[in-house]
FIKOLZA-1660 file (N, C-alpha, C; in steps of 0.1 Angstrom, whole numbers, plus 5000, padded with zeros to 4 digits):
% residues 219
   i   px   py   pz ch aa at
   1 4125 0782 0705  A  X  N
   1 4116 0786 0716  A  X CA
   1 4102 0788 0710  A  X  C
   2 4091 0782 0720  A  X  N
   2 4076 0784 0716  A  X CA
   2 4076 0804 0713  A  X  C
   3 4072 0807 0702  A  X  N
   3 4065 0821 0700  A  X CA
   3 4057 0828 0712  A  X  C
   4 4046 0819 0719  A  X  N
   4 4042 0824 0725  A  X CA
   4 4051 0823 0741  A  X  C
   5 4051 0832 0745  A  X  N
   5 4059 0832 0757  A  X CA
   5 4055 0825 0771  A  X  C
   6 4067 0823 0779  A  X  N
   6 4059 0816 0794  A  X CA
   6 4058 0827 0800  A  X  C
   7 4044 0826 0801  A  X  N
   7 4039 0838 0817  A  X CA
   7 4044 0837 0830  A  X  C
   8 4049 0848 0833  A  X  N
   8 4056 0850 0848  A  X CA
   8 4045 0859 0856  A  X  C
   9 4037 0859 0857  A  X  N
   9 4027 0868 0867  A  X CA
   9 4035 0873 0881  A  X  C
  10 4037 0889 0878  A  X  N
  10 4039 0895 0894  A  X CA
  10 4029 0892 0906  A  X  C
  11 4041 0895 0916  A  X  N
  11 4031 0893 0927  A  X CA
  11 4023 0903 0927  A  X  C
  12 4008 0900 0930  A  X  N
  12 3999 0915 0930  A  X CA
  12 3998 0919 0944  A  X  C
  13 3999 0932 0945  A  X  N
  13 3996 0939 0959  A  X CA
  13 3981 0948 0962  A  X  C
  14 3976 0938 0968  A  X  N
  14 3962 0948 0970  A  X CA
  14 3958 0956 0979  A  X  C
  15 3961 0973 0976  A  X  N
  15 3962 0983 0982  A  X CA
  15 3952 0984 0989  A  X  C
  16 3950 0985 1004  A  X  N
  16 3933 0985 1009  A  X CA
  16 3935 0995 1023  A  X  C
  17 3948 1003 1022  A  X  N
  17 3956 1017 1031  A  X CA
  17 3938 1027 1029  A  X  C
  18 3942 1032 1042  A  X  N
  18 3934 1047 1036  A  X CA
  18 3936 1052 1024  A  X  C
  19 3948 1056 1026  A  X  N
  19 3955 1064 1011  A  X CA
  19 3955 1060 0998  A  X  C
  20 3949 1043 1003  A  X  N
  20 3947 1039 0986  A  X CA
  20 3933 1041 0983  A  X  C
  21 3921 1043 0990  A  X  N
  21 3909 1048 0989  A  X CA
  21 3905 1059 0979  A  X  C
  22 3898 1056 0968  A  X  N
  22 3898 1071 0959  A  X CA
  22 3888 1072 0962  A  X  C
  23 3885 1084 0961  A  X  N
  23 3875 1094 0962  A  X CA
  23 3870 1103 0951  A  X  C
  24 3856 1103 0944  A  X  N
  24 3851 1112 0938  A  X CA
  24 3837 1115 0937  A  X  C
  25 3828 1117 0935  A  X  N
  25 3817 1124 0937  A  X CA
  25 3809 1111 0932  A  X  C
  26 3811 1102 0925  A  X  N
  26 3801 1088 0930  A  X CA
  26 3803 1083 0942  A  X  C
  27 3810 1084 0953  A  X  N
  27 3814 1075 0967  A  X CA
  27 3813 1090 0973  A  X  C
  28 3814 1099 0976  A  X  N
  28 3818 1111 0982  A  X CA
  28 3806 1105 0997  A  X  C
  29 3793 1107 0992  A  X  N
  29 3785 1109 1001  A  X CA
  29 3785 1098 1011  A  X  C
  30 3789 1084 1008  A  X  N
  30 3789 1071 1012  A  X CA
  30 3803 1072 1021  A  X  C
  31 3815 1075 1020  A  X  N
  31 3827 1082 1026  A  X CA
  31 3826 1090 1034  A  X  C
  32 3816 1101 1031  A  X  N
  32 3813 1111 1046  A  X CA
  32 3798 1104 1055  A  X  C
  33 3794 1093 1050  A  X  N
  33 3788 1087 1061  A  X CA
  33 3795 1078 1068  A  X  C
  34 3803 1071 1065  A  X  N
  34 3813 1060 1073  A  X CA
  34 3821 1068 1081  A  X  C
  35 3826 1077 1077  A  X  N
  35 3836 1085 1083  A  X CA
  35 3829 1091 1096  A  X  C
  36 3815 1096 1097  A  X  N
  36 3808 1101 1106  A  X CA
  36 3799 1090 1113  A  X  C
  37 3804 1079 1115  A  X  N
  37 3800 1066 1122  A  X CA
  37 3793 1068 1134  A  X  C
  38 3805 1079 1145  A  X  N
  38 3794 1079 1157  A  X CA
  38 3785 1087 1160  A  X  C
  39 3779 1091 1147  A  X  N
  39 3770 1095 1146  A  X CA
  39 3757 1087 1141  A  X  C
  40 3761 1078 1134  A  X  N
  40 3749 1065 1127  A  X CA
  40 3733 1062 1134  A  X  C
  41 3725 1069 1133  A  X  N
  41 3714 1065 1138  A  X CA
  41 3712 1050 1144  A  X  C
  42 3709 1054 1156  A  X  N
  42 3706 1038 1163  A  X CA
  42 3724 1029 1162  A  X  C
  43 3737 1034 1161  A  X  N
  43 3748 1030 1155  A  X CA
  43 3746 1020 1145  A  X  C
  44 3743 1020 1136  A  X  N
  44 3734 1015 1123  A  X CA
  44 3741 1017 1107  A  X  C
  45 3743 1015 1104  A  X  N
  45 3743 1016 1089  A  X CA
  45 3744 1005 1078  A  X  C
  46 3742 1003 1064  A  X  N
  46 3740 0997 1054  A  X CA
  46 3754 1009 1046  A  X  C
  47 3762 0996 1036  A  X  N
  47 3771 1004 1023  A  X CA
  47 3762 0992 1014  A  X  C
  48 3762 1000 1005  A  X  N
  48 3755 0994 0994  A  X CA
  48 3760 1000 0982  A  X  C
  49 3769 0988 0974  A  X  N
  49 3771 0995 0966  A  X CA
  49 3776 0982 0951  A  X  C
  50 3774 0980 0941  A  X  N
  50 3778 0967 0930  A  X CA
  50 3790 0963 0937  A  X  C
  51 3792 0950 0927  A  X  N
  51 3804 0942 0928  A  X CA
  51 3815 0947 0922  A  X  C
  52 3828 0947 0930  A  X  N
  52 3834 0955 0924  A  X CA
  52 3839 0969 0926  A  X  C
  53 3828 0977 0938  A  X  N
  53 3829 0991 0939  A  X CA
  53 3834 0994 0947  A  X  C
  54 3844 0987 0957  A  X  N
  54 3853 0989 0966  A  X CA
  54 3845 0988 0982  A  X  C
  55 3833 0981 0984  A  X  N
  55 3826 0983 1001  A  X CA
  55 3840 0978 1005  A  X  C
  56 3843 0965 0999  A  X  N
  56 3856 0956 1017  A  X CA
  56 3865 0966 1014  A  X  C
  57 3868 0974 1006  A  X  N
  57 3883 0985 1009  A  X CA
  57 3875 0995 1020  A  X  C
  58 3865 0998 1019  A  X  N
  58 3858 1011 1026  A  X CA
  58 3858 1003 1040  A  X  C
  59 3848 0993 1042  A  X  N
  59 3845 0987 1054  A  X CA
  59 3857 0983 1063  A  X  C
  60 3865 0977 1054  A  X  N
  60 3882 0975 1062  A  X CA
  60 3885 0987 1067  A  X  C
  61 3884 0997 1061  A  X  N
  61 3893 1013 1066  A  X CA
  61 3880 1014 1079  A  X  C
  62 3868 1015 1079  A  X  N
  62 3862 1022 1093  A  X CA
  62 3862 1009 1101  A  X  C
  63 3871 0990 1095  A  X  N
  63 3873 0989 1110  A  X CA
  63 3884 0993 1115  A  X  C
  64 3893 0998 1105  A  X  N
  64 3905 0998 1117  A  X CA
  64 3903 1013 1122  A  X  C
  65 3890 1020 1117  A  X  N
  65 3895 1034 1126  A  X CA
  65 3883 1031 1138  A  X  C
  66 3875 1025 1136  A  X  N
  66 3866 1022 1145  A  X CA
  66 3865 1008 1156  A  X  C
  67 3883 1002 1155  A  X  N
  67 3883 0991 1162  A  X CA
  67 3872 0979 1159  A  X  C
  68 3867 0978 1147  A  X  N
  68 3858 0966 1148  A  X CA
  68 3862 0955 1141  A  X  C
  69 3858 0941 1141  A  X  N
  69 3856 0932 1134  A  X CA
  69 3849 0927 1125  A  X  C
  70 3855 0921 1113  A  X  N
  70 3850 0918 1100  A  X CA
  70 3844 0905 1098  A  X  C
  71 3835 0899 1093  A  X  N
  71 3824 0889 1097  A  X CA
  71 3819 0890 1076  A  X  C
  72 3822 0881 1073  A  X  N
  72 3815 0869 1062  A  X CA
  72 3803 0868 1068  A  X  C
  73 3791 0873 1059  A  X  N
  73 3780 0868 1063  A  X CA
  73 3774 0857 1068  A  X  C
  74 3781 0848 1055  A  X  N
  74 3779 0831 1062  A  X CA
  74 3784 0826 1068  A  X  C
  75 3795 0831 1075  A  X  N
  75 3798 0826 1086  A  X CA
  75 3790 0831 1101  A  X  C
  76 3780 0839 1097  A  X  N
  76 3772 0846 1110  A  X CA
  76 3763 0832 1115  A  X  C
  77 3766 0831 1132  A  X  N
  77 3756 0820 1135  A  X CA
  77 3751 0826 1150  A  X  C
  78 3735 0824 1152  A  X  N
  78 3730 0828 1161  A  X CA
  78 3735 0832 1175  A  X  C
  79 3742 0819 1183  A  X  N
  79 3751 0816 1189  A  X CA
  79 3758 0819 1190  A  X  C
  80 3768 0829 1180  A  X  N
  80 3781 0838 1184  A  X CA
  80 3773 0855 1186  A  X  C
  81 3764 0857 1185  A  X  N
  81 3755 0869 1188  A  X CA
  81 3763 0877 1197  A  X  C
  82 3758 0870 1213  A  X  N
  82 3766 0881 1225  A  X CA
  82 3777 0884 1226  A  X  C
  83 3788 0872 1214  A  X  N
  83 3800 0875 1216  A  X CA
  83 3806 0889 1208  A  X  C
  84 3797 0889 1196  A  X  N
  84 3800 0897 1186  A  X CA
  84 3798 0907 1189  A  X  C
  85 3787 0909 1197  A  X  N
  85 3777 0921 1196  A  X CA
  85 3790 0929 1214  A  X  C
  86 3797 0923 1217  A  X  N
  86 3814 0933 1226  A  X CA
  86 3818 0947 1221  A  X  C
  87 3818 0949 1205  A  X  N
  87 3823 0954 1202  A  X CA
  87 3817 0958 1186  A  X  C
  88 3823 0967 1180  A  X  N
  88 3820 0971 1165  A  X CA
  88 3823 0961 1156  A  X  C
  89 3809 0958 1145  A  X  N
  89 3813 0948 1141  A  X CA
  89 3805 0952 1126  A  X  C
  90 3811 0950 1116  A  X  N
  90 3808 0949 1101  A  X CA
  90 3810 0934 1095  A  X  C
  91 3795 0931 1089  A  X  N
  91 3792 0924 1086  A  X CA
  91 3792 0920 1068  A  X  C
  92 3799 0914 1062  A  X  N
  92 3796 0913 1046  A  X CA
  92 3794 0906 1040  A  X  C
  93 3787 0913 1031  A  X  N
  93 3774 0907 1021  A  X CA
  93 3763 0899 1026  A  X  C
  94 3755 0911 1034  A  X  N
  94 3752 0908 1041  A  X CA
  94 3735 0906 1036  A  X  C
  95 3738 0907 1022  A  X  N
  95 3726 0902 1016  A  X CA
  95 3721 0893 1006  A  X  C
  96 3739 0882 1007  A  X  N
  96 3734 0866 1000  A  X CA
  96 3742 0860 1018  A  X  C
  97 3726 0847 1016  A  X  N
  97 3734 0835 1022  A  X CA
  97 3734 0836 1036  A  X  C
  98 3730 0847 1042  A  X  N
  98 3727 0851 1054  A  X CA
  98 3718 0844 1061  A  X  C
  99 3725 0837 1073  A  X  N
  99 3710 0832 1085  A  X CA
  99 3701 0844 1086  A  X  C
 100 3689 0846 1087  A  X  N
 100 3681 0851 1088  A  X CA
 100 3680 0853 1103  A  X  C
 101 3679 0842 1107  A  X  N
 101 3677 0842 1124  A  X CA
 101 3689 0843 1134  A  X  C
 102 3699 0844 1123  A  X  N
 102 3714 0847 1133  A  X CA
 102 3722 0859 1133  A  X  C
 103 3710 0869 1117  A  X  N
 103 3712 0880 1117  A  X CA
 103 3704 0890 1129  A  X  C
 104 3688 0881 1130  A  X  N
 104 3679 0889 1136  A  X CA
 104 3687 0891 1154  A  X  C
 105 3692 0882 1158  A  X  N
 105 3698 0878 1168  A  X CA
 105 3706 0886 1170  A  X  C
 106 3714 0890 1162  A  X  N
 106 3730 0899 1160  A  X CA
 106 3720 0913 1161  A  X  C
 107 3713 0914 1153  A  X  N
 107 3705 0929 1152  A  X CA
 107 3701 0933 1172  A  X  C
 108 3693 0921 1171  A  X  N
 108 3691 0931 1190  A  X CA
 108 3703 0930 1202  A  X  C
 109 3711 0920 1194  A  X  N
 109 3720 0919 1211  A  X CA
 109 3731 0931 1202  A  X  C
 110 3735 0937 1194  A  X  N
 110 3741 0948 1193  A  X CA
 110 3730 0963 1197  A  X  C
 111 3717 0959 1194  A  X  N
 111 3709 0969 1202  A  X CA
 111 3715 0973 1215  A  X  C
 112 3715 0961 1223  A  X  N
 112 3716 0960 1240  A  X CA
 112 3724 0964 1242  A  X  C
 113 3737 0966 1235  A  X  N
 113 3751 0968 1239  A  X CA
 113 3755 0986 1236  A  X  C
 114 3748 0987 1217  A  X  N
 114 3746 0997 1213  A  X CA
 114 3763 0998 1208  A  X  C
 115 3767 0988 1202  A  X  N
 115 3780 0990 1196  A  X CA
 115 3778 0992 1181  A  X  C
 116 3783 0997 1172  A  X  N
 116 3779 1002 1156  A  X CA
 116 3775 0988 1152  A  X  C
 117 3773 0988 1139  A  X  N
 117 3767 0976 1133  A  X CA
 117 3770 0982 1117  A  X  C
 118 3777 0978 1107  A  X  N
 118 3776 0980 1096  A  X CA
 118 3774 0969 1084  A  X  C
 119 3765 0965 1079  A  X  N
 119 3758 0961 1071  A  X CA
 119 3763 0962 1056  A  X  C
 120 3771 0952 1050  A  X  N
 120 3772 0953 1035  A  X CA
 120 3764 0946 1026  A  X  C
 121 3760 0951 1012  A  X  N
 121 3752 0944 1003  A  X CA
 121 3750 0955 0990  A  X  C
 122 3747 0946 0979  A  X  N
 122 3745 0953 0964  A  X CA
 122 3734 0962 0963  A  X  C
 123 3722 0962 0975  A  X  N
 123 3715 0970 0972  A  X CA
 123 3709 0972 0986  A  X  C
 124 3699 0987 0986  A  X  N
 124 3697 0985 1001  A  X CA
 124 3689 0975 1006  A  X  C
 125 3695 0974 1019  A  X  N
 125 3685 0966 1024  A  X CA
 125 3669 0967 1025  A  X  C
 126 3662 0976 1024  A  X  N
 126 3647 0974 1024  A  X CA
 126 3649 0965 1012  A  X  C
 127 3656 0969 0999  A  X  N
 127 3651 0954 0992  A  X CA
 127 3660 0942 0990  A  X  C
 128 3663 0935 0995  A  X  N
 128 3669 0926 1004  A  X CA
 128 3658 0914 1002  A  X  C
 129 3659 0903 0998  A  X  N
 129 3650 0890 0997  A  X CA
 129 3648 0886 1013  A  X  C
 130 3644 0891 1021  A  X  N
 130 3644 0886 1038  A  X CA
 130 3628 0879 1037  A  X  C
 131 3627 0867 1043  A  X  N
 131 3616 0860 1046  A  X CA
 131 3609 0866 1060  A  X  C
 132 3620 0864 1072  A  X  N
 132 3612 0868 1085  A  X CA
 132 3609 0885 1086  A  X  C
 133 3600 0883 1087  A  X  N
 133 3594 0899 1089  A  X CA
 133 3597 0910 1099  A  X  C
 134 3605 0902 1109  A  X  N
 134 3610 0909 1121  A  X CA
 134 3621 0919 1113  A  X  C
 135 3629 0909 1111  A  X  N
 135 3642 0908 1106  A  X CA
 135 3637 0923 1093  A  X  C
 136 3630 0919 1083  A  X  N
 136 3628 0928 1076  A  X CA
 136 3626 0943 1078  A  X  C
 137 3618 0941 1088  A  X  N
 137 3617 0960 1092  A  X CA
 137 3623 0969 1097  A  X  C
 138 3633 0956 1104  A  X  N
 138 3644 0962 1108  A  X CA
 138 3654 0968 1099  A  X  C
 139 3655 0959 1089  A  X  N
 139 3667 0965 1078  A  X CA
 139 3662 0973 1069  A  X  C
 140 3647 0976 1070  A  X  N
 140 3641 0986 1063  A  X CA
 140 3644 1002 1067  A  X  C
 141 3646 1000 1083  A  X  N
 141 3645 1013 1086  A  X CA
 141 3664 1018 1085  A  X  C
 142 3675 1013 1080  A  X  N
 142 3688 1016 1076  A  X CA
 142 3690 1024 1073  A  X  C
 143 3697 1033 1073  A  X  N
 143 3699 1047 1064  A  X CA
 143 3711 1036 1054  A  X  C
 144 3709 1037 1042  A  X  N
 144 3719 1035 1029  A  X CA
 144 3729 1046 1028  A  X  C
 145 3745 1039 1030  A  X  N
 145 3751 1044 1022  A  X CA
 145 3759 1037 1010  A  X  C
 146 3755 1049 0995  A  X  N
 146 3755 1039 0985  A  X CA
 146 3768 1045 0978  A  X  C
 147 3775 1039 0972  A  X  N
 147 3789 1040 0964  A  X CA
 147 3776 1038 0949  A  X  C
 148 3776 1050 0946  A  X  N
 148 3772 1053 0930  A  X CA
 148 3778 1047 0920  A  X  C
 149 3772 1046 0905  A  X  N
 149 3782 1038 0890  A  X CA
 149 3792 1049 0892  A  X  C
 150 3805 1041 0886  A  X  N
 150 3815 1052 0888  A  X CA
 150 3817 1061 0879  A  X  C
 151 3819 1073 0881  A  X  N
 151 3822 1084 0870  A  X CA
 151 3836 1086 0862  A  X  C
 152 3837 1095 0852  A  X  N
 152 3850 1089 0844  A  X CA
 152 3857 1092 0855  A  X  C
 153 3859 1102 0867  A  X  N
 153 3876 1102 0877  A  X CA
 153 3876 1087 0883  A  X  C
 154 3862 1084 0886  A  X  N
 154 3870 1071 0892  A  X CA
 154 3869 1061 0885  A  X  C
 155 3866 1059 0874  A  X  N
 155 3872 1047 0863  A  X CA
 155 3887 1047 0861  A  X  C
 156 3890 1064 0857  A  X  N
 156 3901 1065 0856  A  X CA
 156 3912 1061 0867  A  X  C
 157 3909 1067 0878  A  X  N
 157 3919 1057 0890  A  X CA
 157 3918 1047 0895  A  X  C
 158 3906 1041 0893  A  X  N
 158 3901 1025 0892  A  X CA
 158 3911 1021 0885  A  X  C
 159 3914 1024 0868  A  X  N
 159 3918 1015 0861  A  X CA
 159 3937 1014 0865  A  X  C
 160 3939 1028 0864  A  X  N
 160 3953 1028 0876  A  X CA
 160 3957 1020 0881  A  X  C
 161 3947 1024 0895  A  X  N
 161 3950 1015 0910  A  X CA
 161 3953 0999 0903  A  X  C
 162 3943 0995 0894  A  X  N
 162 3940 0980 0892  A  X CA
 162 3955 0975 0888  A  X  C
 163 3959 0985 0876  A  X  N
 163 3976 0979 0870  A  X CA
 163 3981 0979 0882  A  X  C
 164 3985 0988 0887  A  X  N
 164 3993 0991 0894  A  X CA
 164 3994 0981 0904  A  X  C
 165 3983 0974 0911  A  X  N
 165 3982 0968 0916  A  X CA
 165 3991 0952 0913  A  X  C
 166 3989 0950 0896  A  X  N
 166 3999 0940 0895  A  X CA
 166 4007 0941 0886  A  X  C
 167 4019 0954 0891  A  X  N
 167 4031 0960 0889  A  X CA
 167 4030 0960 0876  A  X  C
 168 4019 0967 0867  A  X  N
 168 4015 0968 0855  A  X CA
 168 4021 0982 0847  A  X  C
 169 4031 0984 0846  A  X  N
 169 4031 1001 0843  A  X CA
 169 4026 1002 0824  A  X  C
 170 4018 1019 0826  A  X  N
 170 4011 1019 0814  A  X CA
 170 4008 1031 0812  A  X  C
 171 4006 1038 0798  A  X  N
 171 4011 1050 0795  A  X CA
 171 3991 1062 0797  A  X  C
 172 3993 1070 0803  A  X  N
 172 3977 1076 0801  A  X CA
 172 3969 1072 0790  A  X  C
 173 3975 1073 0779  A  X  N
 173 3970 1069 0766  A  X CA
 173 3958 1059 0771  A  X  C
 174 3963 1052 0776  A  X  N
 174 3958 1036 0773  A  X CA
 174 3942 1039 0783  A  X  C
 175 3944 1047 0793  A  X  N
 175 3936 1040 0805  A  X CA
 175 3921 1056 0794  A  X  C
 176 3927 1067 0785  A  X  N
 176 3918 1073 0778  A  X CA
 176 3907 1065 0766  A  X  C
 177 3918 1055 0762  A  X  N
 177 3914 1049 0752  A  X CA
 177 3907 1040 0755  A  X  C
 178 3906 1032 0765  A  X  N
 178 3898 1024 0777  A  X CA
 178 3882 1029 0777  A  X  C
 179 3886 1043 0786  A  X  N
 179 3871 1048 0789  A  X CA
 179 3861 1051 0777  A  X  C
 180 3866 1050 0769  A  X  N
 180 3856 1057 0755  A  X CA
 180 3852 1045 0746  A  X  C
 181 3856 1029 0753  A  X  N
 181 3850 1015 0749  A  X CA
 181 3846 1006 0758  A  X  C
 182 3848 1010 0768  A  X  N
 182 3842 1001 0780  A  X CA
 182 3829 1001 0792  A  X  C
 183 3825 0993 0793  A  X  N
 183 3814 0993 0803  A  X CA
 183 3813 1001 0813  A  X  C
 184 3807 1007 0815  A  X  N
 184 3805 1019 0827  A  X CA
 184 3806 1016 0842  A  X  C
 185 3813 1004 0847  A  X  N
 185 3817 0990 0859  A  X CA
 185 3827 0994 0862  A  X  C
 186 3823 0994 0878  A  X  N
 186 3832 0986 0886  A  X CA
 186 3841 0972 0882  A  X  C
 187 3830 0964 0876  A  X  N
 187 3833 0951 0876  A  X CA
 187 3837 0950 0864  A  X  C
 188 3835 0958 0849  A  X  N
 188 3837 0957 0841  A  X CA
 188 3856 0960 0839  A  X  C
 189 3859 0972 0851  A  X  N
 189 3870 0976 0850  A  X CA
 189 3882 0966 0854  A  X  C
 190 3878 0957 0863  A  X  N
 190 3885 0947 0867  A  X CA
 190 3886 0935 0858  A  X  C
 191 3876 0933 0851  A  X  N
 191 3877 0923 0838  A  X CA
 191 3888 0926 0832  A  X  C
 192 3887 0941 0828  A  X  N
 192 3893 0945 0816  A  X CA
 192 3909 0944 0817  A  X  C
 193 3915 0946 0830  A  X  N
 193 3923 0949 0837  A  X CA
 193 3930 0935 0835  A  X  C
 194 3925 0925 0840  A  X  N
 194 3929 0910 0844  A  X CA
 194 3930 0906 0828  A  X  C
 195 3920 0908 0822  A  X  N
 195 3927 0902 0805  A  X CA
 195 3933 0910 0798  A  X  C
 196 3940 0922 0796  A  X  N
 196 3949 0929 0797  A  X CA
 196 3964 0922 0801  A  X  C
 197 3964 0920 0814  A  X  N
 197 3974 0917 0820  A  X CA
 197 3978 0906 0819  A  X  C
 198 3967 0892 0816  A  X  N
 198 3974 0883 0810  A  X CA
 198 3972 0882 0798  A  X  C
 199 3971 0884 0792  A  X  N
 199 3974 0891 0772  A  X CA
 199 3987 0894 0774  A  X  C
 200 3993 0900 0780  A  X  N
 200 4007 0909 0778  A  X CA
 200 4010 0898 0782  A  X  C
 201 4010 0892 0797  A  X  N
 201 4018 0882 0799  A  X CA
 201 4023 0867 0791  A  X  C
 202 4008 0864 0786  A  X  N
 202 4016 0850 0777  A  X CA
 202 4022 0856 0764  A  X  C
 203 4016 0872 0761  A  X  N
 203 4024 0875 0744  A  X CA
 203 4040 0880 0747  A  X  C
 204 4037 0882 0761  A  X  N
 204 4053 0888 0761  A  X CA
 204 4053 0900 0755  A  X  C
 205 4042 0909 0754  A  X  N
 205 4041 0922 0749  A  X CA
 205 4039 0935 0759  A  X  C
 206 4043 0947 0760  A  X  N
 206 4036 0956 0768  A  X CA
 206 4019 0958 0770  A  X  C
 207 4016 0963 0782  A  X  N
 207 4001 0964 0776  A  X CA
 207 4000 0981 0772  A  X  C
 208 3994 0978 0763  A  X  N
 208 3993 0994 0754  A  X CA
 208 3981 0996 0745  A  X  C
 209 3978 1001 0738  A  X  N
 209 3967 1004 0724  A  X CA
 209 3970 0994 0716  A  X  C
 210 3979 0992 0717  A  X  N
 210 3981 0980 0704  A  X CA
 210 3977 0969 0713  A  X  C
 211 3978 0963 0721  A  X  N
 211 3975 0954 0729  A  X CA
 211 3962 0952 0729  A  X  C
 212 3955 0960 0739  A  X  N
 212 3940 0965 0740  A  X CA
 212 3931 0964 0728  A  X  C
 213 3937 0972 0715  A  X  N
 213 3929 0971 0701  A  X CA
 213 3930 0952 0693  A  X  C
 214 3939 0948 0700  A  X  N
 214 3940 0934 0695  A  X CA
 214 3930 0921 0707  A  X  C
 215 3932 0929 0718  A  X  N
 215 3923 0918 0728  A  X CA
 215 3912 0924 0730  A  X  C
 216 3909 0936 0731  A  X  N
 216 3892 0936 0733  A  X CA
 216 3885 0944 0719  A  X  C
 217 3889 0944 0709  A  X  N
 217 3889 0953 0697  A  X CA
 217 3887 0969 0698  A  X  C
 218 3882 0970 0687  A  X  N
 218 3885 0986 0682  A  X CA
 218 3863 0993 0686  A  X  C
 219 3858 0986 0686  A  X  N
 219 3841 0991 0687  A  X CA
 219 3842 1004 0699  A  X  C
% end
């Protein structure tokens, strides 16, 4: 038999429940503004927050408490406007790739109706690459809510959730020895996570310190 083993990859489950939502004092404030939706100036808001930092877990949870519909940016077209604008509607990433003119569109016939409108993207919208100027001042005046760099509690259940996610079990050790060599990311934590998991898998090894010190080294 080949040394190096054949990979069997678990199926992964991606937790996106309320209850899988973590909470700590870099998201805290962005969580108590979603949560307080009908309240949203003008029913309005922007999440803004890196790649990686959980908006579609957040945005998924206030549609299902808020009954709304989830909308790919690029799939936004002028002409579905009055349809959309029926009801609560979260829009994502909503700051690559976006019609400009199917956003501006969507912006006043949700006016007219006055159904929420939530707005995802990496950074706030005032700075937002928008050409039409209409369109721009409108997303200027947004209130941001921003999911902050994560701090160690939520790296640390970041890096959790992420095994766990693909039925990875692993000893605290690992996820301490983690935090005191890795990139301060959202996105960094999910790298780390994915080549981890398949390290173990084609070595046929646990993932552990010994694992980790051999795939991403000792620095």
């Amino acid at each position: 038999m080949n040394a190096r083993q054949l990979a069997f990859p678990q199926p992964r489950r991606d937790a996106r429940g309320r209850e899988d939502y973590m909470v700590t004092a870099s998201n805290a404030r962005a969580v108590a503004l979603m949560d307080g939706w009908s309240s949203w100036a003008d029913a309005r808001l922007a999440l803004v927050g890196p790649q990686g930092s959980g908006k579609s877990h957040l945005a998924a949870i206030w549609a299902d408490g808020a009954g709304a519909r989830i909308l790919p940016a690029r799939a936004l077209r002028a002409s579905d406007a009055p349809d959309l604008a029926t009801g609560p509607l979260a829009v994502e990433d909503a700051d690559r790739g976006v019609d400009e003119t199917a956003l501006f569109h969507l912006w006043n016939a949700m006016a007219r109706t006055g159904r929420p409108l939530l707005l995802t993207g990496r950074a706030a919208p005032a700075d937002w690459d928008v050409a039409l100027p209409d369109l721009r001042s409108r997303l200027a005046s947004l209130t941001p809510a921003v999911i902050e760099a994560p701090d160690d509690a939520m790296l640390s259940m970041l890096l959790v959730k992420l095994f766990a996610d693909r039925q990875v079990a692993i000893r605290p050790a690992l996820v301490g020895w983690l935090l005191r060599r890795m990139e301060r990311t959202h996105r960094a934590a999910i790298d780390v996570v994915a080549r981890l998991d398949a390290a173990g898998l084609e070595r046929g090894q646990p993932v552990n310190e010994t694992l980790a010190r051999d795939v991403l080294g000792d620095d």
